[in-house]
C-alpha positions as YAML, in Angstrom:
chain: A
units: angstrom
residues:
- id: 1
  name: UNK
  ca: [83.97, 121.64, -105.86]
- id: 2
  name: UNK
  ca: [86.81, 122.01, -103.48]
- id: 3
  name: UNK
  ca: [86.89, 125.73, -102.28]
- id: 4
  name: UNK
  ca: [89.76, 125.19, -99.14]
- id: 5
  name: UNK
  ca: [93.05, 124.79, -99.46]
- id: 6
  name: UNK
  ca: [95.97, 123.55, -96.62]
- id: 7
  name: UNK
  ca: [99.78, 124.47, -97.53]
- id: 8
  name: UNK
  ca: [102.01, 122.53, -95.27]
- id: 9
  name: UNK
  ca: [105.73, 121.95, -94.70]
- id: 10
  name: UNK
  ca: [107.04, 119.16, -96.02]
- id: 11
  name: UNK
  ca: [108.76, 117.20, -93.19]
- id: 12
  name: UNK
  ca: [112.54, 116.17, -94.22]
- id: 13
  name: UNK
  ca: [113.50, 112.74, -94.96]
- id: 14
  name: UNK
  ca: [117.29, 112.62, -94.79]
- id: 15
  name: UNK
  ca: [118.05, 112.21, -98.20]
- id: 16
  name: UNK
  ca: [120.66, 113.98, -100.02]
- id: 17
  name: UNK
  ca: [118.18, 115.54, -103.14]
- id: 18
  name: UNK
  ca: [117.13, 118.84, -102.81]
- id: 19
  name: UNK
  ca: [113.37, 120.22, -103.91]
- id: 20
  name: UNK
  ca: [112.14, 122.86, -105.51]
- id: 21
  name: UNK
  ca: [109.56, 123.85, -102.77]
- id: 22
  name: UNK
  ca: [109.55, 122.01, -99.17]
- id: 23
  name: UNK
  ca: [105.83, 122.00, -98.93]
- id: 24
  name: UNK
  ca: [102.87, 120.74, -100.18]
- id: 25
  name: UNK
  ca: [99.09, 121.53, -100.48]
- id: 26
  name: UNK
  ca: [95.93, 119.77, -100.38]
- id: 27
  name: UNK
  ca: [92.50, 121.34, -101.13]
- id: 28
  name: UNK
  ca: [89.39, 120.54, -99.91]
- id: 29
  name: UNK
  ca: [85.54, 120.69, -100.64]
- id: 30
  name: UNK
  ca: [84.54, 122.41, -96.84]
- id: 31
  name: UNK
  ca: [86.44, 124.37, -94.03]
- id: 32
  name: UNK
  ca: [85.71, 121.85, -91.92]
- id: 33
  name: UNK
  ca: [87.19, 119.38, -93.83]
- id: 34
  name: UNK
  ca: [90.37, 122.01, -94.19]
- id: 35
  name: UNK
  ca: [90.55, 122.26, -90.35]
- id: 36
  name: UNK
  ca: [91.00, 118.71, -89.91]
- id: 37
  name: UNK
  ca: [93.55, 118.37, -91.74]
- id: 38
  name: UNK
  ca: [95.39, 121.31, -90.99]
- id: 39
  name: UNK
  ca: [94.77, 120.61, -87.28]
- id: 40
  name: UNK
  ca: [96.95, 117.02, -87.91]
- id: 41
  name: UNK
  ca: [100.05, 118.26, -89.33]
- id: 42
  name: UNK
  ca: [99.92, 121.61, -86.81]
- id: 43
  name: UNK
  ca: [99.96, 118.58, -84.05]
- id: 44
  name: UNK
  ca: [102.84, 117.09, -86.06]
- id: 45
  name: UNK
  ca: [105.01, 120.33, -85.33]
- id: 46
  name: UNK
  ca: [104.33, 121.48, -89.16]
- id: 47
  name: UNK
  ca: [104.17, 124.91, -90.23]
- id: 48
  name: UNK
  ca: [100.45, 125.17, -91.89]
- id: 49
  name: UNK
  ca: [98.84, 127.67, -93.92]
- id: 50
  name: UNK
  ca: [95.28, 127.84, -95.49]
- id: 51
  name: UNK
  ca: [92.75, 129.63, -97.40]
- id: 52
  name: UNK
  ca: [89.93, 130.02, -99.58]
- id: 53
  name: UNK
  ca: [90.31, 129.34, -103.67]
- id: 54
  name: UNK
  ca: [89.74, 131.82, -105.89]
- id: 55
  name: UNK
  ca: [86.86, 132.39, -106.89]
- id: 56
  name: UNK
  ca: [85.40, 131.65, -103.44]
- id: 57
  name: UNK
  ca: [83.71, 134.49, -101.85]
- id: 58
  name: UNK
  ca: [84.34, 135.51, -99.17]
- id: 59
  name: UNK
  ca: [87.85, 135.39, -99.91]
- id: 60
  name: UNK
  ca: [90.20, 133.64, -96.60]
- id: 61
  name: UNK
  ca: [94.03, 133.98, -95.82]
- id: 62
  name: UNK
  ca: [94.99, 132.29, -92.83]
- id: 63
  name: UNK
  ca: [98.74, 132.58, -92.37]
- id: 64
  name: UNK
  ca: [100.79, 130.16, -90.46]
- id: 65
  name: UNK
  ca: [100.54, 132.66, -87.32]
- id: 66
  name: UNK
  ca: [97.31, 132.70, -87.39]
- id: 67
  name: UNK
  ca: [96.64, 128.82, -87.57]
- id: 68
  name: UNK
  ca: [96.01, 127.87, -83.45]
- id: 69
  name: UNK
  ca: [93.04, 130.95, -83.91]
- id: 70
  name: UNK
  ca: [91.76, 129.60, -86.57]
- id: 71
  name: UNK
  ca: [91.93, 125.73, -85.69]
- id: 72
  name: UNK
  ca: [90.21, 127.32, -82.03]
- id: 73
  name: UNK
  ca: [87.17, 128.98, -83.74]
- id: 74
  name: UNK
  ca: [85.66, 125.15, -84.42]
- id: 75
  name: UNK
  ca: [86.75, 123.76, -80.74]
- id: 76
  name: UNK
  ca: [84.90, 127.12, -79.15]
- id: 77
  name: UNK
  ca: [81.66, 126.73, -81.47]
- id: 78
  name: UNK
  ca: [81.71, 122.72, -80.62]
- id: 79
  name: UNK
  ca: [82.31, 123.66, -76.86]
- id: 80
  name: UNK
  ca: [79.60, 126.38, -76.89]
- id: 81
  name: UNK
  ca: [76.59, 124.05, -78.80]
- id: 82
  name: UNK
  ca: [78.26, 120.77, -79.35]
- id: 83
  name: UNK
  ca: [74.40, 120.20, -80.86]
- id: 84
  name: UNK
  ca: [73.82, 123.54, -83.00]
- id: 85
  name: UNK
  ca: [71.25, 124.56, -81.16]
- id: 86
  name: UNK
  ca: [71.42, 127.98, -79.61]
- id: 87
  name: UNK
  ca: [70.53, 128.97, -76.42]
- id: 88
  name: UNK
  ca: [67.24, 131.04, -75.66]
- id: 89
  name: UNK
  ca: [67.80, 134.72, -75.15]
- id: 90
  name: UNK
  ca: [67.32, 135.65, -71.34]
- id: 91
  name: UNK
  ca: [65.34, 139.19, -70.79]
...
């Protein structure tokens, strides 16, 4: 069940005919997957939105602005514990 979606700008081609909407959207079964490829057309230069599909709980909005933050929050957890595996406490 795909519960991510990625809205991106489409990129212009030259040509003369005009569309309705100038971007396009993918969805996705995981953020993870959502990130990835939001993170490739962000690199591009694209402007790149995403979110959660209704009826997904919790719900997610994250606007173009808040893209670099949100691509960031997997690069920090991979940097942190590339391997999952958490750190002991220290008393």
């Amino acid at each position: 069940m795909h519960t991510w979606f990625v809205t991106y700008e489409v990129p212009k081609s030259g040509a003369s005919v005009k569309r309705r909407s100038p971007r396009s959207t993918r969805t996705f079964e995981t953020e993870a997957e959502a990130k990835t490829f939001a993170r490739k057309k962000f690199d591009e230069g694209l402007i790149v939105s995403a979110g959660t599909i209704n009826p997904h709980s919790p719900r997610r909005a994250i606007a173009s602005g808040s893209i670099p933050g949100w691509l960031e929050e997997t690069q920090e957890q991979e940097t942190l514990d590339p391997n999952g595996a958490q750190e002991p406490e220290k008393r």
